[in-house]
PyMOL Python script that loads the backbone (N, CA, C, O; Angstrom):
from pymol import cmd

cmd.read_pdbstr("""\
ATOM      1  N   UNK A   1       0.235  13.419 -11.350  1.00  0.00           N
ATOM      2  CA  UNK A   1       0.483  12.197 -10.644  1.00  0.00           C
ATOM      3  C   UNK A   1      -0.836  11.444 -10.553  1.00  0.00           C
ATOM      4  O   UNK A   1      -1.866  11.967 -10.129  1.00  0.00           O
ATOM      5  N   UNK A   2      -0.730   9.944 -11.056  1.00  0.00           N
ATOM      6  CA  UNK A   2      -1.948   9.427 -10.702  1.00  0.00           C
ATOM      7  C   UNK A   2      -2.794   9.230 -11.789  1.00  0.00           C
ATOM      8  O   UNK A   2      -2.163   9.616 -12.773  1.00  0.00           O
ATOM      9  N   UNK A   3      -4.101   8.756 -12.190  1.00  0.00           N
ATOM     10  CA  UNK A   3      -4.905   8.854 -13.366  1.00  0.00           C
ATOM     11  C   UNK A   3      -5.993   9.612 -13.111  1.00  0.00           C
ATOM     12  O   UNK A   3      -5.995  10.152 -12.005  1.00  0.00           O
ATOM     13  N   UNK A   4      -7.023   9.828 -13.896  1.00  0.00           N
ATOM     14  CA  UNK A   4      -8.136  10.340 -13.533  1.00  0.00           C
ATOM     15  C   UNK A   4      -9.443   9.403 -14.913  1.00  0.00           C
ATOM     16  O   UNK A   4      -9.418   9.312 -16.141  1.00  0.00           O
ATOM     17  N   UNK A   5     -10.253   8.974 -14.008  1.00  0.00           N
ATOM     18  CA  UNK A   5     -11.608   8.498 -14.523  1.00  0.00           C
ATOM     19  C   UNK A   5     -11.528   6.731 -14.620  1.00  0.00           C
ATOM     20  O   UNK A   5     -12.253   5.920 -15.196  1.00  0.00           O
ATOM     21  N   UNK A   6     -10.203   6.564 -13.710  1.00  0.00           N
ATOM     22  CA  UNK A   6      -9.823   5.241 -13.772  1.00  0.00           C
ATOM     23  C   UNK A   6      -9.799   4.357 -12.603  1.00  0.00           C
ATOM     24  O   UNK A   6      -9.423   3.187 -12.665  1.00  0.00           O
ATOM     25  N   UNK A   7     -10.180   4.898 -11.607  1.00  0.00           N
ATOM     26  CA  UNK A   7     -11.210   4.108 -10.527  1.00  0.00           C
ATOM     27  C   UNK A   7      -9.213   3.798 -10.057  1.00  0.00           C
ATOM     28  O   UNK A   7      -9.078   2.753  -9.421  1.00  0.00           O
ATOM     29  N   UNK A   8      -8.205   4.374 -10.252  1.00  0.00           N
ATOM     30  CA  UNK A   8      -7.040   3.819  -9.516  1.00  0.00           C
ATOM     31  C   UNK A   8      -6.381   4.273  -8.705  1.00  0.00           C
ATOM     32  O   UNK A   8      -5.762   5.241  -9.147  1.00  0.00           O
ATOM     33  N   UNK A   9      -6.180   4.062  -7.685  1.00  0.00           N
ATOM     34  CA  UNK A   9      -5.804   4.658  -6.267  1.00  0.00           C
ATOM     35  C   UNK A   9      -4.040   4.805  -6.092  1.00  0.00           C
ATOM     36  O   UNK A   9      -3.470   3.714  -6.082  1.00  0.00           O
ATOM     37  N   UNK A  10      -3.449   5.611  -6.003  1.00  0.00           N
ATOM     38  CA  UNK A  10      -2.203   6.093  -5.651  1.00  0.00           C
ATOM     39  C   UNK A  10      -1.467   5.082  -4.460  1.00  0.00           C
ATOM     40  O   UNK A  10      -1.630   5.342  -3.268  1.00  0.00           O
ATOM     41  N   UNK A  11      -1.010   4.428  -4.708  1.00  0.00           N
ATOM     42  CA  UNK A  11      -0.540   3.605  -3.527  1.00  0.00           C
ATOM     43  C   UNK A  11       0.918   4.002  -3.288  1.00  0.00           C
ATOM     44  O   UNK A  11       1.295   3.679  -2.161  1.00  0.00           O
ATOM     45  N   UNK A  12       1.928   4.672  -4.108  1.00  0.00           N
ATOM     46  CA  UNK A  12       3.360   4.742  -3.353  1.00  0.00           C
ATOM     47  C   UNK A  12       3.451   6.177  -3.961  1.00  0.00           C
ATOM     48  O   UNK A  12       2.576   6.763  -4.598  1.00  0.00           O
ATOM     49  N   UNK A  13       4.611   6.585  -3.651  1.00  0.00           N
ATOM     50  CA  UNK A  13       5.414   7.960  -4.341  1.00  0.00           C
ATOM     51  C   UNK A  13       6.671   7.925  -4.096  1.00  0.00           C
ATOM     52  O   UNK A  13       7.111   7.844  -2.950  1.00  0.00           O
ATOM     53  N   UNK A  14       7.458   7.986  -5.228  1.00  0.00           N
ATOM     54  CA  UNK A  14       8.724   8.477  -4.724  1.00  0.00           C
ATOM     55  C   UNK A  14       9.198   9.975  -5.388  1.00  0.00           C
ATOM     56  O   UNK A  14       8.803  10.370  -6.485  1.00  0.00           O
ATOM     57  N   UNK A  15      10.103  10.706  -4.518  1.00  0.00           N
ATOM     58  CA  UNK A  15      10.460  12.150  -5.092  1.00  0.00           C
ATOM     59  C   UNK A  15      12.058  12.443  -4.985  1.00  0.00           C
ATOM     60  O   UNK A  15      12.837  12.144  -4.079  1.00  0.00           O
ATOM     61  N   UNK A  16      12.255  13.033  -6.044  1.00  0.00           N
ATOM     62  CA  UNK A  16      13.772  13.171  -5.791  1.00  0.00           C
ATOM     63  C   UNK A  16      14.260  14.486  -6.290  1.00  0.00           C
ATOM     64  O   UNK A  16      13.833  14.938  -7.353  1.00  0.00           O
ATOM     65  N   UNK A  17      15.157  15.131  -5.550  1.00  0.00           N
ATOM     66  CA  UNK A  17      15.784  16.060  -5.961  1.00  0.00           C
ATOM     67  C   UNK A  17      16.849  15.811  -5.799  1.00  0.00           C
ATOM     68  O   UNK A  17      17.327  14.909  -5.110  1.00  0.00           O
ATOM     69  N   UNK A  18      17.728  17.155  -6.877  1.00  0.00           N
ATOM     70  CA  UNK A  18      19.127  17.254  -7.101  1.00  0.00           C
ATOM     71  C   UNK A  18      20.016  18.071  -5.457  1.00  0.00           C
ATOM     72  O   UNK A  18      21.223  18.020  -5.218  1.00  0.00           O
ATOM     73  N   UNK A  19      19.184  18.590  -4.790  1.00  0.00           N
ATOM     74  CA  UNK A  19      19.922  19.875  -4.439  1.00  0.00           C
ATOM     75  C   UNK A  19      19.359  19.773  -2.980  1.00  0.00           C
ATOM     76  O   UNK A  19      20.024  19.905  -1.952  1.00  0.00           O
ATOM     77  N   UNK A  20      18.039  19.520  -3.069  1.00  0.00           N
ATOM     78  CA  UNK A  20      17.343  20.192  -1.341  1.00  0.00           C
ATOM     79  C   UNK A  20      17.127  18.694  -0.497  1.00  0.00           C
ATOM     80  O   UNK A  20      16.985  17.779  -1.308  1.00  0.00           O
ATOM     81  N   UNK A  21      17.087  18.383   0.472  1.00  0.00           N
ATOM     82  CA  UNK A  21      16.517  17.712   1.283  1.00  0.00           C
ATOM     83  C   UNK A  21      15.068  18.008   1.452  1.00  0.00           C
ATOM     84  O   UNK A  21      14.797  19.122   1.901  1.00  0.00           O
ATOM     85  N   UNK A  22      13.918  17.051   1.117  1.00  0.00           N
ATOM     86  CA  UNK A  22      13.030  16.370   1.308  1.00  0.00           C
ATOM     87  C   UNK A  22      12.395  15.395   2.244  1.00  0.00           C
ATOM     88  O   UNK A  22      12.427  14.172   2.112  1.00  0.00           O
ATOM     89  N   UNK A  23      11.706  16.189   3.382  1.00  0.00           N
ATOM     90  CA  UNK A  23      10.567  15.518   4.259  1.00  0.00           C
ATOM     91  C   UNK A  23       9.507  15.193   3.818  1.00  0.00           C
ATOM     92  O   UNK A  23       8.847  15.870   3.030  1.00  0.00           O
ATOM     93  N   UNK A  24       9.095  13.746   4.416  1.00  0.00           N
ATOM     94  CA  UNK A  24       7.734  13.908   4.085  1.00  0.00           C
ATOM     95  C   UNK A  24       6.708  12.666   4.710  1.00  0.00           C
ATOM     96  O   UNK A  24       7.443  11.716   4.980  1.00  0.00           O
ATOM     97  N   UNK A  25       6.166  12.540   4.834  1.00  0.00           N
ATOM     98  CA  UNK A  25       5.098  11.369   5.627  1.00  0.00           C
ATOM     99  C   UNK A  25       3.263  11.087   4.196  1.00  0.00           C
ATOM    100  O   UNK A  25       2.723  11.692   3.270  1.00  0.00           O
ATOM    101  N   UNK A  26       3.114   9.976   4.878  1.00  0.00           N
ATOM    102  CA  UNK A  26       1.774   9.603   4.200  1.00  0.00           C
ATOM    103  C   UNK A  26       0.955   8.619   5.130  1.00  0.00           C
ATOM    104  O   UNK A  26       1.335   7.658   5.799  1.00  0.00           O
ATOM    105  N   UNK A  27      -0.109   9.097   4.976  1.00  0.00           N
ATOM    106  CA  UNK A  27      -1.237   8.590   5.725  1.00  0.00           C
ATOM    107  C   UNK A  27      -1.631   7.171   4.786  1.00  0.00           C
ATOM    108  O   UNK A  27      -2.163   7.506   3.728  1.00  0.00           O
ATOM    109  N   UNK A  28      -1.522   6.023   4.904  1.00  0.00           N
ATOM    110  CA  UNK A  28      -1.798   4.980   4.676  1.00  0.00           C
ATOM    111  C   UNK A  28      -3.360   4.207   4.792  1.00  0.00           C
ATOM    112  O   UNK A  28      -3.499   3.821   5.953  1.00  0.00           O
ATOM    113  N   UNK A  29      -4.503   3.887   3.988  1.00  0.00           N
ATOM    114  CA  UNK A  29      -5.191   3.367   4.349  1.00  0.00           C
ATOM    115  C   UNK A  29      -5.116   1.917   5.250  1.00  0.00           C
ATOM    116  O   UNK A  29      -4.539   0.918   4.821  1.00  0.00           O
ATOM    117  N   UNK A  30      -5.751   1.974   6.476  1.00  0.00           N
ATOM    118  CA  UNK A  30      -5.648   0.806   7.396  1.00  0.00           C
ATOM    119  C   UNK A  30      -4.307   0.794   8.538  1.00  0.00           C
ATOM    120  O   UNK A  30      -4.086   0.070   9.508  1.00  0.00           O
ATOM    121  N   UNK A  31      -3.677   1.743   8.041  1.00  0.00           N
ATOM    122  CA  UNK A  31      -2.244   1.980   8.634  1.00  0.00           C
ATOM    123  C   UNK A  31      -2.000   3.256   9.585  1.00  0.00           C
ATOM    124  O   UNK A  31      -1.361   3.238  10.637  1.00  0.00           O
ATOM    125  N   UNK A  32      -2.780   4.611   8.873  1.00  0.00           N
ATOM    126  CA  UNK A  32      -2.333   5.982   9.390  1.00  0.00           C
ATOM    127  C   UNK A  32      -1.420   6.684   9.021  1.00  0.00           C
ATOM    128  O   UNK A  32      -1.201   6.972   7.844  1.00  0.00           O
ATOM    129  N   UNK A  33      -0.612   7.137  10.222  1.00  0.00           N
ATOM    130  CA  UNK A  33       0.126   7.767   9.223  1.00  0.00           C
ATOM    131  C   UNK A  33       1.519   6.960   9.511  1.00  0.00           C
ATOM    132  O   UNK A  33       1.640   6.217  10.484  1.00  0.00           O
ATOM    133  N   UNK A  34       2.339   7.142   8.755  1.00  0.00           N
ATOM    134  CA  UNK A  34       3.575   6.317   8.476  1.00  0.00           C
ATOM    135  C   UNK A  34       4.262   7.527   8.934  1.00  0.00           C
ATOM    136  O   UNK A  34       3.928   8.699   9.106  1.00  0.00           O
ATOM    137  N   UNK A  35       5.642   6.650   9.112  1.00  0.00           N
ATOM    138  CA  UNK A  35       7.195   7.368   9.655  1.00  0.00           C
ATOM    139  C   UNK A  35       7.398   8.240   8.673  1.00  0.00           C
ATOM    140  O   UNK A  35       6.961   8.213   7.522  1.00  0.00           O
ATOM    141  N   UNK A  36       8.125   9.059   9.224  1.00  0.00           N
ATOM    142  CA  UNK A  36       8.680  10.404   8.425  1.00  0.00           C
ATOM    143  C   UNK A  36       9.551   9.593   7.313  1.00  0.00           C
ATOM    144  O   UNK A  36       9.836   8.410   7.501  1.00  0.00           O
ATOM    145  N   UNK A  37       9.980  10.335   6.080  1.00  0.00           N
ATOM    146  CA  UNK A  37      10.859  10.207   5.019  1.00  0.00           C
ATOM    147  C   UNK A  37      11.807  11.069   4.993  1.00  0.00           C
ATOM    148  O   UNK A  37      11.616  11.954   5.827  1.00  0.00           O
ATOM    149  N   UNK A  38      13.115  11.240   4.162  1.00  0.00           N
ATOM    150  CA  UNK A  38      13.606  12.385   4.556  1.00  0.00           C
ATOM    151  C   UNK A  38      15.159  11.847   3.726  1.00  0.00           C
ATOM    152  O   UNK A  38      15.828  10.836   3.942  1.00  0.00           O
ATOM    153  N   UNK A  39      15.373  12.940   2.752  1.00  0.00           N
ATOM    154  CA  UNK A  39      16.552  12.498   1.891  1.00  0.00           C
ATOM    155  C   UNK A  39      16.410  13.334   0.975  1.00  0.00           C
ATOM    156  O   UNK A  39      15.581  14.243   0.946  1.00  0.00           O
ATOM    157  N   UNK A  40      17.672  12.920  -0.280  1.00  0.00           N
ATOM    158  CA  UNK A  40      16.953  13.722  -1.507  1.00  0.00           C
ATOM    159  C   UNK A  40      16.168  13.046  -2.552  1.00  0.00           C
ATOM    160  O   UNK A  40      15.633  13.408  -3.600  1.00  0.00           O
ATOM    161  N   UNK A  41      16.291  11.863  -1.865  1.00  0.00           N
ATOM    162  CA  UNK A  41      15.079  10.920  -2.851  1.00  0.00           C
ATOM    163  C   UNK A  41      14.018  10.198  -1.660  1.00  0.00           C
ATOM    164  O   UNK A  41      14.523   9.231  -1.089  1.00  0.00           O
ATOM    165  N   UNK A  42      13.081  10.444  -1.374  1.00  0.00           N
ATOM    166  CA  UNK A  42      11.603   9.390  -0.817  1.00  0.00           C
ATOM    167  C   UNK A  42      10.990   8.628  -1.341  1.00  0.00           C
ATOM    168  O   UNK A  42      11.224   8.246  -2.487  1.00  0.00           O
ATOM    169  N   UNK A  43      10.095   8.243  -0.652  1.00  0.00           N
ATOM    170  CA  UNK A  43       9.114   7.044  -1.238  1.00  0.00           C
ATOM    171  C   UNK A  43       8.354   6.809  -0.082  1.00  0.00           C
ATOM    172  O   UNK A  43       8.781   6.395   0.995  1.00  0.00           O
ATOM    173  N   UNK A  44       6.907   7.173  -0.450  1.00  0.00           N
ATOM    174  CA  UNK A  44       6.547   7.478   0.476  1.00  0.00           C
ATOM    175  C   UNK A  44       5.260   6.355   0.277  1.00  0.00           C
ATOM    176  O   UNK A  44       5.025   6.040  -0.889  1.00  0.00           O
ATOM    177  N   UNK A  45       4.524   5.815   1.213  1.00  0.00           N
ATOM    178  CA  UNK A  45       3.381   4.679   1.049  1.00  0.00           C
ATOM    179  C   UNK A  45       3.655   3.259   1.058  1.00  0.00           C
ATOM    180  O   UNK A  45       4.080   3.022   2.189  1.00  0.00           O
ATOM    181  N   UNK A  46       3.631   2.241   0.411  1.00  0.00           N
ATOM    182  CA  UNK A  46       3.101   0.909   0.773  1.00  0.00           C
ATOM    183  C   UNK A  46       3.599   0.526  -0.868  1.00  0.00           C
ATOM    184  O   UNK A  46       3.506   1.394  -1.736  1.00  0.00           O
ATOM    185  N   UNK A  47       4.006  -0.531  -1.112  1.00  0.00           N
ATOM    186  CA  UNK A  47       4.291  -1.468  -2.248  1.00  0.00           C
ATOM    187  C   UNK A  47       3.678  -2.833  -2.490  1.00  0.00           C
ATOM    188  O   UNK A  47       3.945  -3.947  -2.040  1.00  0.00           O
ATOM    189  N   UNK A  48       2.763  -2.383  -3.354  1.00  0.00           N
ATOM    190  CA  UNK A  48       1.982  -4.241  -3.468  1.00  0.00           C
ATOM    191  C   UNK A  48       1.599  -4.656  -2.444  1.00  0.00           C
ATOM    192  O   UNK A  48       1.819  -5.812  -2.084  1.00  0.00           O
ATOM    193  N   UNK A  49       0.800  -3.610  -1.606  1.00  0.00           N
ATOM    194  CA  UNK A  49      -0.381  -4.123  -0.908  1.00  0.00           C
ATOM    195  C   UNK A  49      -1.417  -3.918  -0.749  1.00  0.00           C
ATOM    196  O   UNK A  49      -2.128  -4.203   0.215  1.00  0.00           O
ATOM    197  N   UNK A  50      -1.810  -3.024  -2.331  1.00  0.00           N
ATOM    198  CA  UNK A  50      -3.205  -2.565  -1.995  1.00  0.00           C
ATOM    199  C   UNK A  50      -3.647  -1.729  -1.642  1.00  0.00           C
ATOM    200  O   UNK A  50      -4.772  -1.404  -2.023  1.00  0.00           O
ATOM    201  N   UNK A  51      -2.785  -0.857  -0.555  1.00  0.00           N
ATOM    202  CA  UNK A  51      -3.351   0.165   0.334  1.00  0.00           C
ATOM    203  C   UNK A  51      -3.388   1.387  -0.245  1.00  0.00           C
ATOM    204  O   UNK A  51      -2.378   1.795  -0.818  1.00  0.00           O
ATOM    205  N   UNK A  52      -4.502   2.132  -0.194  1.00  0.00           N
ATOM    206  CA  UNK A  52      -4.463   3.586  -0.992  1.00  0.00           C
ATOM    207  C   UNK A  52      -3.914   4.654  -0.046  1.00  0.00           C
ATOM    208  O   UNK A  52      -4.429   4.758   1.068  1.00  0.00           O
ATOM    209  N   UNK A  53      -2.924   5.442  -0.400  1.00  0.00           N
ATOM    210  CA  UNK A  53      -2.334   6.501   0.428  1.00  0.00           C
ATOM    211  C   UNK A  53      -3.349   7.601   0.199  1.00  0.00           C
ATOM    212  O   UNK A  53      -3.828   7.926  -0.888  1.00  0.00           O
ATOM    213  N   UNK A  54      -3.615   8.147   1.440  1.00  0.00           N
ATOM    214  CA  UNK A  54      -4.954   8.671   1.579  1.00  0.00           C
ATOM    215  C   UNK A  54      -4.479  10.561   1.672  1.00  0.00           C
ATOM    216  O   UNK A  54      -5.068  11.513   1.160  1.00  0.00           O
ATOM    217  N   UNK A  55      -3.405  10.547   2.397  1.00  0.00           N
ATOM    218  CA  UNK A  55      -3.056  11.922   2.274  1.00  0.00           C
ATOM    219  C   UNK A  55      -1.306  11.766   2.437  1.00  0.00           C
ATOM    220  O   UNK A  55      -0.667  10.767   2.768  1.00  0.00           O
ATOM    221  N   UNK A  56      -0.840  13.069   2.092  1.00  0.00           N
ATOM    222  CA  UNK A  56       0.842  13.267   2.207  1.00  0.00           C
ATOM    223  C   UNK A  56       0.900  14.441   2.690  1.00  0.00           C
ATOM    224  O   UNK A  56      -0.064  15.177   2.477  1.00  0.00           O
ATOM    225  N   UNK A  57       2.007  14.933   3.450  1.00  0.00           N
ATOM    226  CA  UNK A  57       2.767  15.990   3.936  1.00  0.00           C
ATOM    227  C   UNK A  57       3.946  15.991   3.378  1.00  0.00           C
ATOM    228  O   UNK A  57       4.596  15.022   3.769  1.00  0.00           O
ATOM    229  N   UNK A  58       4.847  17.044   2.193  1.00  0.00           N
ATOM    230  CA  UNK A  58       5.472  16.967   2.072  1.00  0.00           C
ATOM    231  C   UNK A  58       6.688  18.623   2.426  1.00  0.00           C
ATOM    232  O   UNK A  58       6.002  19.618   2.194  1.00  0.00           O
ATOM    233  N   UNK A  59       7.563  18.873   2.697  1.00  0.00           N
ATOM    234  CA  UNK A  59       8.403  20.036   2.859  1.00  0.00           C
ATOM    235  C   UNK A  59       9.667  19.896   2.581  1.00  0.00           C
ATOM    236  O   UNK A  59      10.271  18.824   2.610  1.00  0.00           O
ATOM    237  N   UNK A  60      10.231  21.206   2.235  1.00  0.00           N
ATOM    238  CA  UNK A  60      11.492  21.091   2.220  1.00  0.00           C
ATOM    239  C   UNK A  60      12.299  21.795   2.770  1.00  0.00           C
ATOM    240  O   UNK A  60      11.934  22.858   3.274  1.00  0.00           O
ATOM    241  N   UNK A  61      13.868  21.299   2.821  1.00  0.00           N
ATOM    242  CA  UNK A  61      14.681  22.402   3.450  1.00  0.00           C
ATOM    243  C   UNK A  61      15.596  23.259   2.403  1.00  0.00           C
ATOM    244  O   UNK A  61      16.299  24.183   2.812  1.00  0.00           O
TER     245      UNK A  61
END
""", "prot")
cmd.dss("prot")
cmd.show_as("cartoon", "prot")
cmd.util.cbc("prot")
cmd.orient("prot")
């Protein structure tokens, strides 16, 4: 996920599964941390604004 040696910052994620339910949260630059996610598909971070998602928590059930 992501590039490497390309100076480009991760700004969204989305994840999906067939089968399990998926939690998950992200720490937002300028923001913190954001509301929980939670489905079998997420998306987790910010869209076209720049902001680099700085860390994630993700789990499942």
């Amino acid at each position: 996920m992501g590039t490497t040696g390309q100076n480009r910052p991760i700004e969204m994620l989305e994840i999906s599964t067939q089968y399990e339910m998926i939690h998950g949260v992200a720490h937002v630059q300028n923001i913190g941390w954001m509301d929980e996610a939670w489905g079998s598909t997420i998306r987790l971070g910010t869209e076209g604004r720049a902001l680099n998602m700085e860390a994630v928590a993700l789990w499942v059930e």
